[in-house]
VOPAVO-155387 format. One record per residue (C-alpha): residue in three letters; x, y, z. Coordinates in steps of 0.02 Angstrom, whole numbers, plus 50000, padded with zeros to 5 digits. Each point is the difference from the previous one (the first is absolute). Example, Ala and Ser with C-alpha at 12.3 -4.5 7.8 and 13.67 -1.06 7.14 Angstrom:
ALA506154977550390SER500695017249967
END
This chain:
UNK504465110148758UNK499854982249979UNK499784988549864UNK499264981750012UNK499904988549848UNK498614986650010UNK500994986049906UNK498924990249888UNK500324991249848UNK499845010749845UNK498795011050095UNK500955008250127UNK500025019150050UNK500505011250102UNK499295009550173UNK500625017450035UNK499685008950165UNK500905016150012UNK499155015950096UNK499505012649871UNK500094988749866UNK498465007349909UNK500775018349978UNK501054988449864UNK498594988249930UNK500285004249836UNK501974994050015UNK499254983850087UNK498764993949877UNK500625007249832UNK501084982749965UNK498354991550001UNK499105011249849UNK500474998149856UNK498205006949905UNK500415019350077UNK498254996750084UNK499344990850165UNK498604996550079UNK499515005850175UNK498834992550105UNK499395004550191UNK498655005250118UNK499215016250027UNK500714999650178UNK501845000749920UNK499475009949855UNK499545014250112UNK501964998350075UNK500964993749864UNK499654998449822UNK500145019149931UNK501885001650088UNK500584981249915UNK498865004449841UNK501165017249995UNK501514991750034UNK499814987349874UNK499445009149845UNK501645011450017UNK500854985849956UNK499144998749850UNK498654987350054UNK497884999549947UNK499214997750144UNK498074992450007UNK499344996350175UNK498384990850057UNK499475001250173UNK498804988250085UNK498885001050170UNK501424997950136UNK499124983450099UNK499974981749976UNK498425003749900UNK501235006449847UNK501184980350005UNK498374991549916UNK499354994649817UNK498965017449991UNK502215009050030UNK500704987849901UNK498695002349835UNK500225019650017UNK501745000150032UNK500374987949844UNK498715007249883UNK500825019850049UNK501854992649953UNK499064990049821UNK499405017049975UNK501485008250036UNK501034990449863UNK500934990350147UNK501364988449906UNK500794982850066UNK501665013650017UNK499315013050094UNK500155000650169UNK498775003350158UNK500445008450149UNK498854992950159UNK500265016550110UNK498914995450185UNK499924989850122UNK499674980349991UNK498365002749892UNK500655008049871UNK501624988349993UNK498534985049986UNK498955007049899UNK501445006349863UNK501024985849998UNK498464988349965UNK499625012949846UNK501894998949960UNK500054980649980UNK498554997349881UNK500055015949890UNK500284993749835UNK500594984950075UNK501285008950119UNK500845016950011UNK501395007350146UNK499445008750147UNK501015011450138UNK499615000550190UNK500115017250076UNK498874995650173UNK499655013950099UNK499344989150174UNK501044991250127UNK499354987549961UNK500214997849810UNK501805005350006UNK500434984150143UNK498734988949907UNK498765000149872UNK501235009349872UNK501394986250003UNK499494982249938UNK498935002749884UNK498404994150049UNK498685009049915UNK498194998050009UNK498235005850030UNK498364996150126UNK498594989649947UNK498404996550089UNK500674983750076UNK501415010750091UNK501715009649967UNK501384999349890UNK499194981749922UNK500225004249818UNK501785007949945UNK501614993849953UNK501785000350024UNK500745014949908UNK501785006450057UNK500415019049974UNK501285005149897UNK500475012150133UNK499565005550179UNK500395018150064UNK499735003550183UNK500075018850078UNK499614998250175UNK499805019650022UNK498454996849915UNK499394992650154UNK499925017150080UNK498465004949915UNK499124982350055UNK498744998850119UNK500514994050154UNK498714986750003UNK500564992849845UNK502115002550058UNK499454988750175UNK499144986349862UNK501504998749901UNK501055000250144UNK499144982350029UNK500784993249835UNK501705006550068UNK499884988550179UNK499434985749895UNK501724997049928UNK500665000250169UNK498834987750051UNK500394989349853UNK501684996650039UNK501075013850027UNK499735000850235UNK501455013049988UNK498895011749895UNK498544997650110UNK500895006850132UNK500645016149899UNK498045002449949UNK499615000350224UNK501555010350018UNK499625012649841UNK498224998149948UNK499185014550076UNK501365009349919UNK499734994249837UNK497975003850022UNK500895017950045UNK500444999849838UNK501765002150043UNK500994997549810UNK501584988850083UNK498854986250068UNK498905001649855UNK501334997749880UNK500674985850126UNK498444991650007UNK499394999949807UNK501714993349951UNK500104986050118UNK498284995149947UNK500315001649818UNK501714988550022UNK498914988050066UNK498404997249899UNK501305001549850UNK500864985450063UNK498684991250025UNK499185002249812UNK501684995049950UNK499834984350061UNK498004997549977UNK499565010949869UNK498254993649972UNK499834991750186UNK500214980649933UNK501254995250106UNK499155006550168UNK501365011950059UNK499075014449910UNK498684997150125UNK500745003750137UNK499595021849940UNK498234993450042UNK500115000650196UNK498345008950055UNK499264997249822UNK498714987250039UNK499315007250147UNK500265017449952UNK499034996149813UNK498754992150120UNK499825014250094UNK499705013049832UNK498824991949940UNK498964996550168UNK500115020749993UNK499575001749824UNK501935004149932UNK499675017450073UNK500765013650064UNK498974992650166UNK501824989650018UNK501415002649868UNK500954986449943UNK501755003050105UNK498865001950136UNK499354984949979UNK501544991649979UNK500635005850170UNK498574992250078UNK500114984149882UNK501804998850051UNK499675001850173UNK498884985950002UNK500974988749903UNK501154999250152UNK498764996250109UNK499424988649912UNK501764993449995UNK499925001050189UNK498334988450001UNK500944986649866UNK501524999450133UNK501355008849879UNK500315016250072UNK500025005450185UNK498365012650051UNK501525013750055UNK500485000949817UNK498265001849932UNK499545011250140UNK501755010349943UNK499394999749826UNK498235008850078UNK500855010550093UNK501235008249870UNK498335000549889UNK499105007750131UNK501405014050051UNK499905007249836UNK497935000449980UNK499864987349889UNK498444983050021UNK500844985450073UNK498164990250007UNK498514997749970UNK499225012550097UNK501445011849984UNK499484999949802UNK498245001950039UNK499344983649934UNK498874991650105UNK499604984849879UNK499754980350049UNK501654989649949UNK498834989849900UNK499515018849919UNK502135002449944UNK500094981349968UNK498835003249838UNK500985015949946UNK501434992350001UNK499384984249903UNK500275011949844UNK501775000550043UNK501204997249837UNK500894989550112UNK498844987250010UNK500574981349940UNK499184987750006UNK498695005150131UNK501465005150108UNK500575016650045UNK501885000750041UNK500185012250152UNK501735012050063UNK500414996250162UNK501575002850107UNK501224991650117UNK500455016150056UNK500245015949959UNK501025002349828UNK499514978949963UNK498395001149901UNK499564983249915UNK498914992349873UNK498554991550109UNK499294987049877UNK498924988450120UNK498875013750095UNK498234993750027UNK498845014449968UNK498874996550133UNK501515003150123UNK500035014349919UNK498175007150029UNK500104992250195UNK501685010749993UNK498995018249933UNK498314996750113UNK501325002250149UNK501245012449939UNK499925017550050
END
């Protein structure tokens, strides 16, 4: 078991990831209620696994229990989700006190935590994420948010969670596609700055996608620790060192949307390959050497996941990606900041990359 506070001012919580932890939801969560009642929301996907054994659990302690479940997709995080999901709780008699329960994977922690933050002007929301990849990322920091025509995640808001509760035996009943996309998530934090970590992940990763529960447990933890300290010190990413959890964003949002955000490429997938070209593309600005990028592509590559272009099945122009990612929130100015790296574990906030460099850089990338 292990327990990591993300330390922010007057809005801090804590992160539990303990194997198992679900058989005792109920003693996990019941601090938090204080109306008897909460508010569970998920996919059908985790429905089907999940909700009737937690639902159980949780009403023997006393608890009401009203569930919604949406579409599982990126077709459920949009303003169609977030108008049935907020009209269900109105109806519902949802109060400022009560709290909801995102159950699911990075969707669902979106999707509820937008509802949570403008309910009634606000109300508290737990993460229980059932992917890889929510558990090492989209369920810790509190970015919450839905798609809109112009591209993903572009409307939303910061909106920390009281609480975070991670079971990775959960991940047992995950598909294994969707276990290799979060795995993605977990190498980015090595990538970011932690080279030591990197190196457990090409020593241990094919274990972990064996779903073995010590590197698992090893790997969720050490990613947790790190986002967490990183919100700590840029909780709403003003300061540029929250930006850094973006490595593989800007091509890898590029990438979705050239393949419609669907299940053609998922997003850790397309993260892999968005990471894998930001360190070529490091190579090509003279910051990295090509035998670290081409380590990055390999490691990527040993455990089946798109380090490219072609590996991710997009065969776009660069001028094609430079438009999708024109609707990038990070835009300022005109300018789009990019990750790069002087190596591996040394990401850094690019600031000065000319976008035509950029579309030279795809036309030739495999």
């Amino acid at each position: 078991m292990s327990k990591i506070s993300v330390d922010l001012a007057g809005n801090g919580y804590d992160i539990l990831v303990e194997a198992g932890a679900l058989e005792h939801v109920a003693t996990h969560i019941m601090p938090f209620v204080s109306n008897k009642r909460v508010f569970i929301i998920t996919d059908k996907n985790v429905a089907d696994r999940w909700l009737l054994p937690i639902t159980a659990k949780l009403k023997k302690s006393g608890l009401a229990i009203s569930s919604h479940i949406v579409a599982a997709g990126e077709r459920s995080k949009s303003w169609a989700g977030l108008e049935q999901l907020t009209d269900w709780l109105l109806d519902q008699g949802a109060e400022r006190s009560d709290i909801l329960i995102a159950l699911g994977g990075g969707v669902i922690g979106d999707l509820t935590g937008f509802a949570a933050s403008i309910l009634k002007r606000g109300c508290q929301f737990i993460q229980i994420p059932t992917s890889l990849l929510a558990q090492v990322d989209s369920s810790v920091g509190g970015k919450t948010a839905i798609n809109s025509r112009a591209g993903k995640n572009l409307i939303g808001r910061f909106n920390q969670p009281k609480y975070v509760l991670i079971d990775p035996l959960v991940l047992n009943s995950l598909p294994d596609r969707e276990l290799r996309a979060g795995y993605a998530e977990v190498v980015k934090y090595g990538l970011i700055n932690n080279p030591l970590f990197f190196e457990w992940c090409e020593q241990h990763g094919a274990n972990l996608l064996r779903r073995d529960p010590d590197a698992l447990s090893y790997a969720i933890t050490q990613s947790v620790q790190t986002k967490a300290s990183i919100v700590a010190e840029d909780e709403k990413e003003l300061s540029g060192r929250r930006a850094l959890l973006n490595l593989g964003h800007t091509f890898g949002h590029a990438l979705e949307a050239e393949t419609g955000y669907s299940s053609a490429l998922v997003h850790g997938e397309a993260v892999a390959a968005g990471m894998a070209l930001a360190y070529h593309y490091s190579v090509r600005r003279g910051h990295c050497t090509d035998a670290e990028a081409q380590r990055v592509t390999a490691h990527l590559d040993s455990v089946n996941l798109p380090h490219g272009l072609e590996s991710a099945g997009v065969k776009a122009s660069g001028e094609t990606l430079i438009q999708h990612m024109l609707h990038d929130k990070k835009m300022t100015g005109g300018n789009l900041p990019f990750l790069l790296a002087n190596g591996i574990g040394q990401t850094f906030l690019a600031p000065d990359v000319d976008l035509n460099d950029i579309a030279a850089f795809l036309d030739i990338a495999a």
